[in-house]
N, C-alpha and C positions, 0 to 999 in steps of 0.2 A: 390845209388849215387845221383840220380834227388832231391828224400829227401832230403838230406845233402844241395846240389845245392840251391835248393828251401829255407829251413830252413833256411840258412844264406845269403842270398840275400832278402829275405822278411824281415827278425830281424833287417839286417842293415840300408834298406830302411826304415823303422816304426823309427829305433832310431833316424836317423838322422831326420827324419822329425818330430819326437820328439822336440828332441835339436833345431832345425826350428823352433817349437812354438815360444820359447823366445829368437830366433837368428832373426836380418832377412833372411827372403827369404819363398821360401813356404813349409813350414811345414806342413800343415792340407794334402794337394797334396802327399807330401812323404807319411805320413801315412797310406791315402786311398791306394797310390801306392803299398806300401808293405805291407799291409795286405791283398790286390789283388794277388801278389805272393803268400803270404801264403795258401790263401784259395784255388788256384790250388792242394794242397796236403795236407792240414791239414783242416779241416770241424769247428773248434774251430774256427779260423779265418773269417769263413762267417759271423756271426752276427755281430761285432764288425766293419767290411764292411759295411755291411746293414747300421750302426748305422752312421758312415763318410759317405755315399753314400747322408744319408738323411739328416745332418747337413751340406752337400757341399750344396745341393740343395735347401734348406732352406733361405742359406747364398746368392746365386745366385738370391733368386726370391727376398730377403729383398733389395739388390742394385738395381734388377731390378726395384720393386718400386717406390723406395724414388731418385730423381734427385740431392736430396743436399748429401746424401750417396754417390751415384755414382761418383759425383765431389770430395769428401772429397777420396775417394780411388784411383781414377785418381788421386790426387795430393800426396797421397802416394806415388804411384806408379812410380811418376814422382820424389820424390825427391829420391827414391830408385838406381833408375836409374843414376841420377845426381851425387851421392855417390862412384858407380860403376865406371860413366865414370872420376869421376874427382881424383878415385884412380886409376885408368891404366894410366890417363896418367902423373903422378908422383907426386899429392899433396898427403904430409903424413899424414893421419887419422889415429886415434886411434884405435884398434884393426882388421885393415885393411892393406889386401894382394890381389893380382892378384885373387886367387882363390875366396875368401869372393867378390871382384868386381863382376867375373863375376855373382856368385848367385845371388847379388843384381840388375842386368843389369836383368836377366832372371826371374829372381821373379817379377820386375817390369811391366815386358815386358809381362808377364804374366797375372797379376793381371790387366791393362788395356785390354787384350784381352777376359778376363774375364769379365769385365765391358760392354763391346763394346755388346759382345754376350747375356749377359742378358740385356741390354736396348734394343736391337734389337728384343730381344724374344718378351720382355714386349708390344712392339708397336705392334707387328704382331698378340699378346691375344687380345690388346686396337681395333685394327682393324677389327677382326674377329668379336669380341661383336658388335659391331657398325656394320656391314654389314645389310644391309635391306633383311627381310627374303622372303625366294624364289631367291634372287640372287647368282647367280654362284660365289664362290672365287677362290681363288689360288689352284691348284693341284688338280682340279677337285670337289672340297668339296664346300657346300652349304648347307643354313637352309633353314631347311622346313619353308613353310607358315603353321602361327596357322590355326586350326581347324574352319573351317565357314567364312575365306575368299574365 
């Protein structure tokens, strides 16, 4: 029965986050999500993970990066949002309903906490390179001084 359970709650997650790719909202998220279900009981399922795990992360350190990236996806994410709130509260859009709103609200809301967190990464790599070696940093960690000072 967990099988069954499993099997179609991971199918459904992956398809919709499928149908996500070319919808708004976050599709590539569903994907990873439900091929994370799958892979609790089905072992076919792990690499195809592995393969979303590494193209999330990919994606994360390219925004990380680039600053005119990051802003161009903040302002995605921002009109996403805009989308959402300006179909709840009663202007009629084309192929727009409450539910399509709020994915677009949460997609949004997403995708800038997503942004937030890999520029914040990115500064804390920028920081740690730049730290003068033999100095103490954050959480106890520190670089060695080279050999022959």
């Amino acid at each position: 029965m967990k099988t069954a359970v499993v099997a179609v709650l991971g199918g459904l997650l992956t398809l919709a986050g499928i149908a996500l790719l070319v919808l708004p909202g976050p599709g590539f998220v569903l994907v990873a999500a439900g091929l994370a279900v799958l892979a609790t009981r089905f072992s076919w399922a792990k690499k195809p993970l592995d393969y979303a795990k590494d193209k999330a992360q990919e994606g994360v350190e390219e925004v990380a990066k680039s600053p005119w990236r990051a802003a161009a996806a903040v302002l995605a994410a921002m009109a996403l949002v805009a989308l959402g709130v300006l179909t709840l509260v009663g202007v009629d859009l084309p192929l727009m309903n409450a539910f399509t709103a709020v994915v677009l609200i949460l997609s949004g809301l997403f995708l800038i906490g997503t942004v937030v967190f890999a520029r914040r990464q990115e500064k804390l790599e920028q920081a740690r390179a730049h730290r003068p070696a033999g100095q103490r940093g954050t959480a106890g960690a520190y670089r060695a001084a080279p050999h022959g000072n």
